[in-house]
C-alpha positions in Angstrom: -3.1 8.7 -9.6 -3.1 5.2 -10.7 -0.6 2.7 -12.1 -1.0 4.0 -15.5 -0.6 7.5 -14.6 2.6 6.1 -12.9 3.9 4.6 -15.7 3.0 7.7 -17.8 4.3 10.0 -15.7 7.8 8.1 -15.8 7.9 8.2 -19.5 7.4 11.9 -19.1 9.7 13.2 -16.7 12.5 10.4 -17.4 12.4 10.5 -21.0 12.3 6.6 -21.3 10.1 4.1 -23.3 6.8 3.5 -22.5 7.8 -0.6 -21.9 10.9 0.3 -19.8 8.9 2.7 -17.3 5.9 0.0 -17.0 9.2 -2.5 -16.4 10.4 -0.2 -13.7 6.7 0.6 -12.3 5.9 -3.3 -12.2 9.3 -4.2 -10.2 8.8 -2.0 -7.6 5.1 -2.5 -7.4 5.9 -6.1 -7.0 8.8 -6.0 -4.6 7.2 -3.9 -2.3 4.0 -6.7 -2.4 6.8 -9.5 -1.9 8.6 -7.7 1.1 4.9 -7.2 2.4 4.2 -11.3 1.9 7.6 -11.8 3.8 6.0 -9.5 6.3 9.1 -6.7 6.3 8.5 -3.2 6.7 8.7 -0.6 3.6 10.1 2.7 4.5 10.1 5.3 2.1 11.7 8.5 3.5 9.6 11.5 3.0 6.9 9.6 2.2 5.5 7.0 4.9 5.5 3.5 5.7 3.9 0.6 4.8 3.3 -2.4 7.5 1.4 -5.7 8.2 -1.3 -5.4 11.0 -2.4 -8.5 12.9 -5.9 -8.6 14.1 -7.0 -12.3 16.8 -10.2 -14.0 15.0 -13.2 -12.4 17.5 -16.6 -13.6 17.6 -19.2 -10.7 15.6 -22.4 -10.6 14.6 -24.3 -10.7 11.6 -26.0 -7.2 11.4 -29.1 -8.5 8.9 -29.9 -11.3 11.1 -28.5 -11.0 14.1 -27.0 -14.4 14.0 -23.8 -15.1 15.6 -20.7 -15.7 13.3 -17.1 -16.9 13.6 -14.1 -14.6 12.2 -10.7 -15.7 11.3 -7.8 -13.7 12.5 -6.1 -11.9 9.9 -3.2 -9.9 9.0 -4.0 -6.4 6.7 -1.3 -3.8 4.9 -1.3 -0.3 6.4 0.2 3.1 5.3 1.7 5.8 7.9 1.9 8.7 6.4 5.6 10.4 6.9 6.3 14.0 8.9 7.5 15.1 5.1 4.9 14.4 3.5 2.0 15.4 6.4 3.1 18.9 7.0 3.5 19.3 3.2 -0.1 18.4 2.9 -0.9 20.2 5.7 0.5 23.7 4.7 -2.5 24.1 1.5 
């Protein structure tokens, strides 16, 4: 499912203009990136989590030349998937 499926599915279930459920869609799509930027936790119960990992910048290696390379610490979103939602995938 995508964004547009989202949005569609919305309409569907809701019973709501196409506009008003991409409105909807959109605001939480874009709070949750904005609590993510402000580096805050998303919980949705049932669901799973979504938090910032940090990783320290590490020397590696090119793996076509073998040449020695620099990278830059980082910080990357992960999911957790919740106990709900896990055993109710687990069951089929």
């Amino acid at each position: 499912m995508n964004k547009s499926d989202l949005i569609e599915e919305l309409v569907n279930r809701a019973d709501i203009k196409l506009k008003v459920s991409e409105t909807i869609v959109n605001l939480i799509v874009d709070s949750m990136k904005q609590a993510l930027l402000d580096e805050e936790r998303i919980e949705l119960r049932g669901f799973g989590s979504f938090h910032i990992e940090y990783y320290k910048g590490y020397t590696g290696r090119n793996p076509k030349t073998g040449e020695s390379i620099e990278v830059s610490r980082k910080r990357l979103p992960f999911f957790k998937v919740g106990k709900d939602l896990k055993e109710r995938i687990n069951k089929i």
